[in-house]
C-alpha positions in Angstrom: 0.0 0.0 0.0 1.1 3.6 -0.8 1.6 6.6 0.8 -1.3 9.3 -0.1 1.4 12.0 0.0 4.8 11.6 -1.8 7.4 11.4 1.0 8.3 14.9 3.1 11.8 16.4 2.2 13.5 17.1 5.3 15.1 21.0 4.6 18.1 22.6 5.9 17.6 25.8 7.9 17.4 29.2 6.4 20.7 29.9 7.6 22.5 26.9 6.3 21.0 27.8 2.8 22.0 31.8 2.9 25.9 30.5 4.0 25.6 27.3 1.4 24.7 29.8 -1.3 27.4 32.4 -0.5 29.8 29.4 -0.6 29.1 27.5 -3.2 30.0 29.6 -6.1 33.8 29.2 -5.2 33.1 25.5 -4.6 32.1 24.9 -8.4 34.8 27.6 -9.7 37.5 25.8 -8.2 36.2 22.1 -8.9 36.3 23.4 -12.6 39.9 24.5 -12.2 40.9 21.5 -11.0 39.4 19.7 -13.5 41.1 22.0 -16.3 44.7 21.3 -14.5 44.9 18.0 -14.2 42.9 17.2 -17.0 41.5 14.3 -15.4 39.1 11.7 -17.5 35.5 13.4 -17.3 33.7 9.7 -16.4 29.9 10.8 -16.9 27.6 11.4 -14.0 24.7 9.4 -12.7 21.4 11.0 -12.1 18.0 9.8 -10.7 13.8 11.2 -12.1 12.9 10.2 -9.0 8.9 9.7 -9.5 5.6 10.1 -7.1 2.7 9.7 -9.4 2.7 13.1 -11.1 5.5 14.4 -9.2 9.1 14.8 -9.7 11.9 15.4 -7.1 14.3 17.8 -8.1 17.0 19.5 -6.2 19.2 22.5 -6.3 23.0 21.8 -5.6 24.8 24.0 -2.7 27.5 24.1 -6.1 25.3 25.2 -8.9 22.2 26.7 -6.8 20.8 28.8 -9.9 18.9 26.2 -11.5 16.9 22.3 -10.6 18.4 19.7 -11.7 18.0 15.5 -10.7 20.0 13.7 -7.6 23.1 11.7 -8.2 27.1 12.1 -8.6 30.1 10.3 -10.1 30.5 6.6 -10.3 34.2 5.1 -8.2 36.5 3.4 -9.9 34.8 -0.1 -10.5 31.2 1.2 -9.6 28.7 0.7 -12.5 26.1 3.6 -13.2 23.3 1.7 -11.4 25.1 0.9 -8.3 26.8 4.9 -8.2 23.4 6.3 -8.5 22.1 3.8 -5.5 25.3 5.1 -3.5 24.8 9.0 -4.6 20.9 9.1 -3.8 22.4 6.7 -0.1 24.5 9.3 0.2 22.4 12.8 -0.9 18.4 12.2 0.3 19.1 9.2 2.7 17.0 6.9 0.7 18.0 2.9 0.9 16.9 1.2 -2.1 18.4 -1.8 -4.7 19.8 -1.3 -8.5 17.3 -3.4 -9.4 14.5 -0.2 -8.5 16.3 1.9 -11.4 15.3 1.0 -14.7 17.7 3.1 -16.9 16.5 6.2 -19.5 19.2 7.2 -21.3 23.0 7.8 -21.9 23.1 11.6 -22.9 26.4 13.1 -24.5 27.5 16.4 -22.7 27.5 18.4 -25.9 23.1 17.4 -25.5 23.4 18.1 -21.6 25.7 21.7 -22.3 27.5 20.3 -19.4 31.3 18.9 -19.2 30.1 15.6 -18.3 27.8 12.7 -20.0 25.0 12.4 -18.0 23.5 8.4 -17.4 19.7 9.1 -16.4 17.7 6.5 -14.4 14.0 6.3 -13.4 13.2 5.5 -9.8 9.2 5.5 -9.1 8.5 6.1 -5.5 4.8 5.7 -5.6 4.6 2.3 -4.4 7.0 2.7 -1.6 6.4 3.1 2.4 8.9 6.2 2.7 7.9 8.8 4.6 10.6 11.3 5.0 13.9 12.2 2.5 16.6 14.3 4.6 19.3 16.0 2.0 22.4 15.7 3.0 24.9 19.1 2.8 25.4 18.7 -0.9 21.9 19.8 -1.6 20.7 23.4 -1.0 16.6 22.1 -1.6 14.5 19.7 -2.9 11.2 19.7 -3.9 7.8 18.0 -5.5 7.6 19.4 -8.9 4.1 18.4 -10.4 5.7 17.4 -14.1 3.4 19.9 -15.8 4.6 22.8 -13.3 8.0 22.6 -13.6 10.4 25.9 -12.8 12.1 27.9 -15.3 15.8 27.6 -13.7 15.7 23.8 -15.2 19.2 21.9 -15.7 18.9 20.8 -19.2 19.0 17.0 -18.7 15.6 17.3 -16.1 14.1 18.0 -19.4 15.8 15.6 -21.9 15.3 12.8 -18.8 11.7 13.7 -18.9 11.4 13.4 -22.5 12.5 10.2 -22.8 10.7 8.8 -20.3 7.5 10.0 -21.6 8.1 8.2 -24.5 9.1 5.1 -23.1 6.0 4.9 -21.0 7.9 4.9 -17.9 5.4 7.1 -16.4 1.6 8.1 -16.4 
């Protein structure tokens, strides 16, 4: 049986998100520097449409808090997509869950996602679960319940491609 709501996201506090915002800015600018320098392998990025019935979670990162984008990170050495993103949304919202939940969207190049990474989509539907509560960890300024029709204008462009895709694969309502 499922929950009537979709599950509660636990916020940080008003302060944590003023200081988080000042912050992060130099967080992103110098990850990109470092990236440039060492010129280190740019493996692409996991990332979760995390689904309750008509609703999508989305997030805005404490490094790039101008726009909503989906949960998830960078795979280990070793790790595959599916168990990276398991780890990452572990890791970011506190959600415990098995690779077999994530039934994969698409592999986007970065020139489609205007980002320096490929991004590897997944979809995870929450509808049927028992969760009640998501707490984000520091890496995440906010999250929210996005109805898919109402979705904000500050939008990372692979929300939209993610969305897209899954629409026409029936992965959703």
């Amino acid at each position: 049986m499922s929950n009537i709501q979709p599950p509660t996201i636990i916020q940080h506090s008003p302060i944590f998100r003023y200081l988080a915002h000042i912050g992060g800015q130099p967080l992103l600018y110098g990850a990109i520097i470092f990236y440039a320098i060492t010129r280190r392998k740019r493996m692409p990025r996991t990332r979760a449409l995390i689904a309750w019935k008509n609703k999508v979670l989305l997030v805005r990162n404490v490094a790039d808090y101008n726009r909503w984008t989906l949960p998830g990170g960078g795979p280990k050495p070793g790790e595959s997509y599916a168990t990276s993103l398991v780890r990452e949304i572990r890791e970011e919202l506190k959600i415990q869950l098995s690779p077999k939940k994530l039934r994969l969207i698409n592999h986007y190049d970065k020139s489609e996602v205007g980002e320096p990474y490929d991004k590897v989509c997944f979809y995870l539907d929450l509808s049927d679960t028992q969760l009640s509560e998501i707490s984000l960890s520091n890496e995440i300024l906010e999250g929210r319940w996005f109805l898919t029709s109402k979705l904000p204008s500050q939008l990372s462009p692979v929300v939209k491609l993610a969305l897209n895709d899954h629409h026409r694969q029936n992965l959703v309502d």
